[in-house]
N, C-alpha and C positions, 0 to 999 in steps of 0.2 A: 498314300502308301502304295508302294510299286504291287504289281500282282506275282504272284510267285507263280512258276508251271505246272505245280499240282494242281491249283485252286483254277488257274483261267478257262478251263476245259467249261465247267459250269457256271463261268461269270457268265453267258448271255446266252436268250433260248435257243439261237438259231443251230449253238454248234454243237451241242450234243444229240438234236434229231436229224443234224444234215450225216453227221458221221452213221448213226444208227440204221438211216436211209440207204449209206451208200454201202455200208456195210451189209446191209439184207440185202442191197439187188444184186450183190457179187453173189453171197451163197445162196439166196433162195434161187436164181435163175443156174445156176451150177446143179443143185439140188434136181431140180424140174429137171434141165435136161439130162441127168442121166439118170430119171425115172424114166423120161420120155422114151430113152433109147432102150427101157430095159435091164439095163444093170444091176439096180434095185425097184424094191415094190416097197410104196409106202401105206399107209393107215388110210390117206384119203385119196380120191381119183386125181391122178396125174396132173389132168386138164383145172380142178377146181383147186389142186394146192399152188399152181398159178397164177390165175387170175387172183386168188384172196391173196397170197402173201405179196403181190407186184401192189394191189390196191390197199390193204391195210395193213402192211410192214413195210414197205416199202416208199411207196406215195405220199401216204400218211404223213409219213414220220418228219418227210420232206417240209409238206404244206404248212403240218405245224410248226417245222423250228421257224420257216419263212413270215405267217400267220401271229404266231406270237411276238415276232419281234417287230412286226409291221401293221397290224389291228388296230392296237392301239392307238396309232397316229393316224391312222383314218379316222377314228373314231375322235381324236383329242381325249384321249380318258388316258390314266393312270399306265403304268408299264407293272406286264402281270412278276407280280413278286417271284421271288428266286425259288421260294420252298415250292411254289405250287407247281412252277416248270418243270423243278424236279423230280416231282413226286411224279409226275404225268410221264415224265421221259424214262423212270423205273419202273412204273406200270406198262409203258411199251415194252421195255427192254426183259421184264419178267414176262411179259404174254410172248414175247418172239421168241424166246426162249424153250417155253413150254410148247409151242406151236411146233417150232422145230424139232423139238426132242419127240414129241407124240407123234409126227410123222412118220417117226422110225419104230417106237416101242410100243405108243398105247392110242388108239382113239379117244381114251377117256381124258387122258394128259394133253391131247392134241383139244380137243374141246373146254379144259379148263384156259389151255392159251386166249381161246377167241373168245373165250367169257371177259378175261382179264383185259384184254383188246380193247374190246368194246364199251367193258368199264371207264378205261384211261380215255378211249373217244365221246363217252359223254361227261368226263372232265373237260374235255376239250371245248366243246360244243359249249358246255356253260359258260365258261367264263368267255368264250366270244358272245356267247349271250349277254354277260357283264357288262362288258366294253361295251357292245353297242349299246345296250339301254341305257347305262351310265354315262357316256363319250355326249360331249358336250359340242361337237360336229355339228352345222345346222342341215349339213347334205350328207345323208348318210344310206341313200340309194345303192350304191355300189358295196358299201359294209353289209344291207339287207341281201341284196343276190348271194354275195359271199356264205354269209350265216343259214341264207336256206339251202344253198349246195351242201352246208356242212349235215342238216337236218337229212339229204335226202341218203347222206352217204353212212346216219344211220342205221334208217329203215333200209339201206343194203346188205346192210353187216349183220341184220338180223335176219334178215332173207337166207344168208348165208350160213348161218348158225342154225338155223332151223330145217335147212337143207340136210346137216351134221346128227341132229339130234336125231331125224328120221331111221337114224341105223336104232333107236332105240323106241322109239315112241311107236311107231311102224305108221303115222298117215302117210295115206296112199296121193300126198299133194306134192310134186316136184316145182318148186319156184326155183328152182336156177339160172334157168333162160330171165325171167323176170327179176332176181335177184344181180344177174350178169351187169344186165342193161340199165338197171336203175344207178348200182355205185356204177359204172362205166360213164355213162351220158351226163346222167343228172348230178354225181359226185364230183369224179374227178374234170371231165373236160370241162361240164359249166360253171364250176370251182376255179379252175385255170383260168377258160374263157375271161370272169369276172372278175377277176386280177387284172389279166393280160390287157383289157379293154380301157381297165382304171392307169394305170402304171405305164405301159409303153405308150400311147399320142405324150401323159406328161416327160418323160426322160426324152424325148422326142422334141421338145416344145411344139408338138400341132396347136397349131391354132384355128380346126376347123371346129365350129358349133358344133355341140356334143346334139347328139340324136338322141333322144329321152325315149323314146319308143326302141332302141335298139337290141336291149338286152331284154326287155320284156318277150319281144316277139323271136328271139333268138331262145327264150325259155320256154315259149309253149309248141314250139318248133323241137325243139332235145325233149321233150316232156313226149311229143308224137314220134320221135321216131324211137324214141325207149319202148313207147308200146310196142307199136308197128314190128317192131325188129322183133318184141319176146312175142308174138303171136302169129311172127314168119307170113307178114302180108308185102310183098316182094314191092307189087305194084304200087302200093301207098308208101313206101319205104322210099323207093327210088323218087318220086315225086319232092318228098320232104327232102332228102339230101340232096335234091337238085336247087329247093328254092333255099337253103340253108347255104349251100355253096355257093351262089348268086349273089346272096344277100349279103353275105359277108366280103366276100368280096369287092363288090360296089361299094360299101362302106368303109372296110381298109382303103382304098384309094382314094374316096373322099378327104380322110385324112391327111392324104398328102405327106407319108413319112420319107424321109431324105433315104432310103434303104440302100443305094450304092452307096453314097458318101457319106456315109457314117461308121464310127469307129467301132470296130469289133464286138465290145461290149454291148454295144446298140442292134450292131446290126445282125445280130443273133437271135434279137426278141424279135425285130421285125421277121427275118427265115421264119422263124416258130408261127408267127401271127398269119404269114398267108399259107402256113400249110395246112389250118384249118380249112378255109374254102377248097384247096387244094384235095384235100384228105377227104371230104363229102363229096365230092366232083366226081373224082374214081372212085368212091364206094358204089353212086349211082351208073356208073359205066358193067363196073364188075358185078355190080346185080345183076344188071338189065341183061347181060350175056349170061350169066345164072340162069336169069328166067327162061330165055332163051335155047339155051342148046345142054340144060343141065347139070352144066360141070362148077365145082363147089371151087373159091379162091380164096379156103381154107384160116378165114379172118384178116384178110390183106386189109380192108376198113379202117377194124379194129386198132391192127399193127401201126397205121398210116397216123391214126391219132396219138397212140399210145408212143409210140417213137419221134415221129417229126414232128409234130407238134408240141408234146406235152414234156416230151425228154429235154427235147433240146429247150423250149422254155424254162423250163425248172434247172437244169444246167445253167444257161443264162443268166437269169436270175439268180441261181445259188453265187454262182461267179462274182458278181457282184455285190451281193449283199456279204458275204465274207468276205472280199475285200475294203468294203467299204466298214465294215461295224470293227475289223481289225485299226481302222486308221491309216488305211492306204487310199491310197487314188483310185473307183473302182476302173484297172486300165487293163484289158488284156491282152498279152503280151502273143508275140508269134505263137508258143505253145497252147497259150488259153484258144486262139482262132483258130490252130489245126485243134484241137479236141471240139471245137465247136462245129467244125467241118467233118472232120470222124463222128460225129452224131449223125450225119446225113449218109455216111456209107452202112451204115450198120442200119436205117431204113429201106435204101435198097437192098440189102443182102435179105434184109426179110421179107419184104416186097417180091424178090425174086425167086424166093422158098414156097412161095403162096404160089408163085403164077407157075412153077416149077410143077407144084401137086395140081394145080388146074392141066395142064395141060398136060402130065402125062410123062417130064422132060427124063424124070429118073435119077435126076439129079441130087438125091438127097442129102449129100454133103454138107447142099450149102443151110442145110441144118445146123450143124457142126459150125460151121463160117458164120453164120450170124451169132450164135449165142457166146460165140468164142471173140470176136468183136465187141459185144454188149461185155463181156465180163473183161475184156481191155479199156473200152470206157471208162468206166466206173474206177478201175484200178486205175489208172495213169490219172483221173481227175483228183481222186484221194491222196494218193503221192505227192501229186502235185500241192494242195488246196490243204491237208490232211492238219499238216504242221502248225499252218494259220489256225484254224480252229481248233486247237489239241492246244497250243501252245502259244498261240500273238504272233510266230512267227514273220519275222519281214520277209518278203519277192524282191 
C-alpha cells in the first residue's frame, strides 16, 4: 500500500527529529540573538538559553532522528518500533515547547520544559542501551563509545537543570562552567567524533587498519580538556589541544581519504573530519596569546567545533541519509555543495566576531552577519531537504 502525505512525516525516525532540529536552530538562535542584542529579556541568562537550547533542542534532536535510524544496524538488533519514536519526538516537541514559552512568561514553565527534555533523553538513552545489549554485532566497540557520549550528555543536562533549580533551592554551587564543558566535549563532539570515525574511512572505502587505541585515547584526552577548560588551567588546556590536534591529524591522513576527488556528498564529511584537528590547533594558538597578553577570543574554540566541524558533519550527514532513506541516490547536487560551502562562511563570519572582540576591531556587526547567515542555513537546507522528509518528495 502506497504511503499517503499525511502519514509519511512519521513513517521513519530520522524525519521528524531532523525537521524539529532544524526548526529549533532557526528560532532558538533568532531568539538568543535578539536577547543578546537587547531587545528582549528573557527568564534565563542569555548566554545559558544558548548553549542549552543549540545542545539539547537543537543537536539532540538531530543525533537522534540520525541515531535511531542507524544504531540499530550497528548493532544488528531490531529497528526501534514507530510508537516508541514517536512518543520520544512528542516528548521533545512538548519540552521545546515549554522551554520556549517559559523563556518569555515563567521560569517555572521554562523548568518543566528541561524536566520533560531530559525525560524524552533518557528514553533515548535506553533504548540505545536496548540495541546494544540486545544487537547481535560481535564488534560493537564503536556502538559502546556512542552509548557513553550519550551517558555523558546526561549527567550535562542535569548539570544544567540544576544550575536552573538554584534560582530556588538557593545552593551556593555554580556547575555551569562544568556543566558547559561536559555536554560540549564529552556529549556532542565525542558523540560526533564516534560516528564520524565509524562512518566516513567506510563511505570512503579506506582500507587503512583501523587503530584500536584511537578512540580510547582521543576519550581520555576530551575527558582532560572538559576539566582543564571548567577549572580555567590555560597551560594544561593548551597542552591537550595540541596533542589532540596532532593526533588526529596524523591519524586522518593515515587513512588516506580521496578528499579532492570525491563527490560532494563525501567530501563534506571529510571538510568536517579535518576541522577537528584544525579546530584544537587554533584553540591552542588562541589560548596561548590569552595567556599571554590577556585579551579574551570570546569562544572562537568553541564556535570552531560547534560550526565547522559538527555543523557541517551533521549537515552532511543529514544530506545523505534523507536522501538515501527517501529512495534516491544519496547525490548532491550544485545546490547541496554551495549549502555545504556556506557552512564554511558562516564559521568564518563567527571566527571573525571572536577575533573582532579580541582585538578591539568595533566591528560588531559581524554579530548580526554571522547569526543572519546561520539562520539562512538552516532556512535554504529546510526548503530545500523539507519536502523529502515532510512528504517522499523526489529532487
Amino acid at each position: 500500500m502506497t504511503q499517503t502525505k499525511q502519514n509519511y512525516f512519521l513513517s521513519q525516525p530520522h524525519q521528524p527529529f531532523f525537521i524539529l532540529g532544524v526548526i529549533n536552530a532557526v528560532v532558538m538562535m533568532l531568539i538568543f540573538a535578539l536577547s543578546y542584542k537587547g531587545i528582549f529579556t528573557l527568564q534565563i541568562d542569555s548566554a545559558n538559553f544558548h548553549v542549552y537550547s543549540l545542545i539539547f533542542i537543537v543537536f539532540t534532536n538531530v543525533f537522534t532522528g540520525f541515531l535511531f535510524t542507524t544504531f540499530p544496524r550497528f548493532c544488528q538488533a531490531e529497528v526501534i518500533s514507530k510508537k516508541y519514536y514517536i512518543n520520544v519526538f512528542y516528548y521533545n516537541l512538548l519540552g521545546s515547547l515549554l522551554f520556549l514559552l517559559g523563556s518569555f512568561i515563567s521560569h517555572i514553565v521554562l523548568l518543566i520544559g528541561m524536566a520533560i527534555l531530559f525525560l524524552a533523553q533518557v528514553f533515548i538513552v535506553l533504548k540505545l542501551q536496548e540495541i546494544y545489549l540486545n544487537g547481535a554485532a560481535a564488534d560493537k566497540k564503536d556502538a559502546f563509545w556512542i552509548l557513553t557520549a550519550q551517558y555523558f550528555g546526561l549527567l550535562g543536562h542535569i548539570l544544567f537543570i540544576e544550575l536552573e533549580l538554584n534560582h530556588y533551592i538557593g545552593l551556593d554551587v555554580n556547575l555551569l562552567t562544568l556543566g558547559v564543558n561536559i555536554s560540549f566535549y564529552m556529549y556532542l563532539i565525542f558523540l560526533a567524533f564516534s560516528v564520524a570515525q565509524r562512518m566516513i574511512p567506510f563511505f570512503s572505502h579506506s582500507f587503512a587498519v583501523k587503530n584500536e587505541n584511537f578512540v580510547k585515547i582521543i576519550f581520555v584526552l576530551f575527558m582532560l580538556k572538559s576539566i582543564l577548560s571548567a577549572v580555567d588551567f590555560k597551560i594544561a588546556e593548551i597542552v591537550i589541544d595540541l596533542l589532540l590536534g596532532v593526533y588526529m591529524l596524523l591519524e586522518f591522513r593515515r587513512w588516506e581519504l580521496p578528499v579532492l576527488s570525491s563527490p560532494a556528498i563525501l567530501w563534506v564529511l571529510h571538510l568536517s573530519l579535518f576541522w577537528l584537528p584544525a579546530a584544537f590547533l587554533l584553540s591552542a594558538l588562541s589560548l596561548t596569546t590569552e595567556l599571554l597578553t590577556g585579551t579574551s577570543f570570546y569562544f572562537l574554540n568553541i564556535h570552531l567545533l560547534a560550526i565547522g566541524f559538527l555543523t557541517t558533519l551533521l549537515i552532511g550527514f543529514g544530506t545523505r541519509v534523507t536522501l538515501g532513506h527517501s529512495g534516491q541516490p544519496p547525490h548532491a547536487d550544485k545546490l547541496a555543495a554551495n549549502i555545504f560551502w556556506f557552512i564554511q562562511v558562516v564559521v568564518i563570519m563567527r571566527a571573525l566576531f571572536s577575533v573582532n572582540i579580541a582585538f578591539g576591531w568595533g566591528l560588531n556587526f559581524l554579530f548580526d552577519i554571522s547569526f543572519t547567515l546561520w539562520l539562512i542555513l538552516f532556512l535554504v537546507w529546510a526548503l530545500r531537504y523539507g519536502k523529502v522528509l515532510i512528504f517522499g518528495a523526489k529532487l
